[in-house]
N, C-alpha and C positions, 0 to 999 in steps of 0.2 A: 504494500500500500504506500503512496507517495503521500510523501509530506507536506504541505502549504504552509507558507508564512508569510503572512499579512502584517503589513505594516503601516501603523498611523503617526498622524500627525501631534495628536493630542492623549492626554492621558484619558477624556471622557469619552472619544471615539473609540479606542482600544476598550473600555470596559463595555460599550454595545456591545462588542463584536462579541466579545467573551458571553454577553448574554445571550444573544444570540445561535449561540448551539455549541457544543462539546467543544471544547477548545483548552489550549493551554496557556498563560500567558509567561515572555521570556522576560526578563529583565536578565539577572547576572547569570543566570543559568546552571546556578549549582543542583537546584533539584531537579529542574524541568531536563537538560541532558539525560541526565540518571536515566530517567524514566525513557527517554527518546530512545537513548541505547538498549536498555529493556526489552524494548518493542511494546512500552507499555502506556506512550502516550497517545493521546485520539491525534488524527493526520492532521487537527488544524493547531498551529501556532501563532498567538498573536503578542508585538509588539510596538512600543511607541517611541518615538524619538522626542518626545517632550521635555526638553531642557529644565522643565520645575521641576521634575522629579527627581533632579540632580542637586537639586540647592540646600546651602545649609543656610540661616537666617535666626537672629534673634527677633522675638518680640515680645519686650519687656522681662518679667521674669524666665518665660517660654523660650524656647528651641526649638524651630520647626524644619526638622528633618524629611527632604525627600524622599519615597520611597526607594528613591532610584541609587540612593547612596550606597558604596560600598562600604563594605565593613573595613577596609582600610582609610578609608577618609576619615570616618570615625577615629580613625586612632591618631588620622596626623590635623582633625580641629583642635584649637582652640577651646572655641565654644564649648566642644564633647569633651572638655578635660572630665569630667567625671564621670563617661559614659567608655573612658580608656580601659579600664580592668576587667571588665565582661568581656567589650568588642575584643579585645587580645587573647581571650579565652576561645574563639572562635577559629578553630583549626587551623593549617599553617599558614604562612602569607601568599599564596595561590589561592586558597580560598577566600580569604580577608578581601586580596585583591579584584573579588568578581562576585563574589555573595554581598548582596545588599540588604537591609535595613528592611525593608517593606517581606525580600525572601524570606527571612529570617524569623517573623512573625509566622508563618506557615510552614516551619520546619516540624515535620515528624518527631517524636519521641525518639530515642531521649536528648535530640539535638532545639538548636533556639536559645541561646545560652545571653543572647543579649535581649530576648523578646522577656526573660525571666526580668531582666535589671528595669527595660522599659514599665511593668506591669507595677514593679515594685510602687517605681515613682509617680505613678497614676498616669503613663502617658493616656492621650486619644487619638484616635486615627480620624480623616477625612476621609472617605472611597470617592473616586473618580465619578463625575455626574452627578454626586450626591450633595447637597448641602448638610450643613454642622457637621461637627465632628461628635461623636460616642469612644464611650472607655475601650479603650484596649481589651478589657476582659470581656465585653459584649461578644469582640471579635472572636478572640479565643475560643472564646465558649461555643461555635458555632462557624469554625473557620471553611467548611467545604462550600457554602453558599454565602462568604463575603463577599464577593466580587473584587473589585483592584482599588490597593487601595494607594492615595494618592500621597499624602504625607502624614507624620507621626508627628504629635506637639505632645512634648515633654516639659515637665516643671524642671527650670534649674536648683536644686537642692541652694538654698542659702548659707547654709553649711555644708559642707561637702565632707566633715565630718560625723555628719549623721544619714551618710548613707555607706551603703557596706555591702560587699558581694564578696561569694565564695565557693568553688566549685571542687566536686571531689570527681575524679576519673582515675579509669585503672589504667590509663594506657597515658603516661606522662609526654611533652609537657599538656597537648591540646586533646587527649582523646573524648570520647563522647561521655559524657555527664552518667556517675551513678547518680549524683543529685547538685544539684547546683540552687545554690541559697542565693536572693536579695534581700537586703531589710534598709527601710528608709524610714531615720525615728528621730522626724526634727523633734525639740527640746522649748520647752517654754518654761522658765522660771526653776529648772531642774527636772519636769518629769516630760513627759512623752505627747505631745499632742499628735493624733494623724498618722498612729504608726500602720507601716504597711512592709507586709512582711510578703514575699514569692518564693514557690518551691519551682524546679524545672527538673523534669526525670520521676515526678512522682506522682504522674497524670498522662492522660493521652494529647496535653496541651498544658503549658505553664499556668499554673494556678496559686491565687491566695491561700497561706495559710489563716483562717480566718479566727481560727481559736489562739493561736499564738497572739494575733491582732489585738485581742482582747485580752491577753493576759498584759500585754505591755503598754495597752493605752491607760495614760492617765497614772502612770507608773515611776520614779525614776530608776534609770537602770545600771542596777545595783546586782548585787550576789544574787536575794531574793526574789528580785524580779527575775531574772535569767532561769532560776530554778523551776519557778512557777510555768513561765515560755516553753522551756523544754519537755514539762512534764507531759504537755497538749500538745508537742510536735506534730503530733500525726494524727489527731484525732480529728474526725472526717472527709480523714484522706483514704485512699484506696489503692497506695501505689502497683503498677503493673509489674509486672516479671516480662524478663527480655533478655537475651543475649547476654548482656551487660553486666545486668545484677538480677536477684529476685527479689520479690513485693518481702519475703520476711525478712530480706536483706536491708533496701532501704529503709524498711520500719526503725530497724535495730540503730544505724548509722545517722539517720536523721535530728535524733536529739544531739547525738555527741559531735557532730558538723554545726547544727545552730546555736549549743553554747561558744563553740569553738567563734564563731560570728560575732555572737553576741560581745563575746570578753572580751575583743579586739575591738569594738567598736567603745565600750564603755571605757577604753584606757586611752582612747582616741582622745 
């Protein structure tokens, strides 16, 4: 069967097209090849040549990240100084250099290792054609019929020491995540306002821990605190078994990874 590749002008043209019928869309090409070589992607491919999807931009506290960015530009902004230690986390520099930001978001388990850091920090996404943006986790939660999406707006952490990432893998330095922790726990007057804690590797999509969330809002973070956090690691989570690791593995490894987070972040 032969392949078509269609190519637009605009990011909201490309996302018809995609609606349009069975299609895949290409940007940096890390997944969508995979799957071409395979034989396992449908004959149509669509692509855009839309210079926004390239841009990096402040606006005000915000960061509004292209999707089209790669995860190497990530490393050499600026702006993404604190989005450096995830996106480095992200396989070797041939990847970095052609996997983007937008891809990255729709990486399979247990990959997406910077979609876990964005989640942390509440980014939202725009899709292409659509007006406003929605949370990141909308997306997540339901990534096979997002459609394309156009840029990611991130809070810039005002302290950038109250944000924290940390990733365990068996396969050093970049292999693919038994579990990969963010936690983002800006500080009002000493304790925790808005804490937002993400696991990645312990879902079929990076997800909130949400009982952790609530053991550390409103909290200062201290011994006690941390003990409390760890103790609801895992509690209604349902991590998968793969390759990698198994569901009773990351159970076990999940509290002793997020105090490990946690006590690095509190001496910060």
């Amino acid at each position: 069967m032969s392949l078509v590749v269609e190519t637009y002008p605009t990011a909201a043209e490309a996302a018809r097209a995609l609606a349009s019928g069975e299609a895949l869309y290409l940007a940096g090409g890390t997944l969508v090849m995979r799957a071409v070589n395979a034989g396992e992607a449908p004959r149509r491919i669509v692509r855009t040549t839309d210079r926004s999807l390239r841009e990096i931009a402040l606006a005000g506290e915000t960061v509004r990240i292209g999707a089209g960015v790669t995860i190497a530009e990530v490393v050499a902004s600026r702006e993404l100084a604190f989005l450096h230690v995830p996106a480095q986390q992200v396989g070797g520099p041939q990847l970095r250099a052609m996997g983007t930001v937008g891809g990255n978001l729709f990486a399979p388990h247990p990959y997406g290792d910077l979609a876990v850091a964005l989640l942390a920090l509440g980014a939202r996404v725009t899709m292409a054609g659509q007006g406003g943006a929605r949370p990141l986790s909308d997306l997540l939660r339901d990534r096979a019929r997002a459609g394309l999406v156009a840029q990611i707006d991130c809070p810039r952490p005002r302290d950038r020491r109250a944000f924290g990432f940390l990733k365990v893998s068996r396969v050093h330095p970049r292999g693919a995540s038994v579990i990969a922790i963010a936690a983002y726990l800006p500080r009002e007057g000493g304790r925790i306002r808005g804490a937002r804690v993400a696991y990645g590797g312990m879902g079929p999509a990076p997800l909130q821990a949400a009982a952790v969330e609530r053991a550390l809002e409103g909290q200062a973070l201290d011994h006690a605190t941390i003990a409390r956090a760890v103790e609801v690691a895992t509690q209604g989570i349902d991590p998968p078994t793969c390759p990698i690791a198994s569901a009773w593995y990351r159970r076990e490894v999940a509290g002793v990874h997020l105090r490990r987070l946690l006590q690095g972040m509190e001496r910060s």
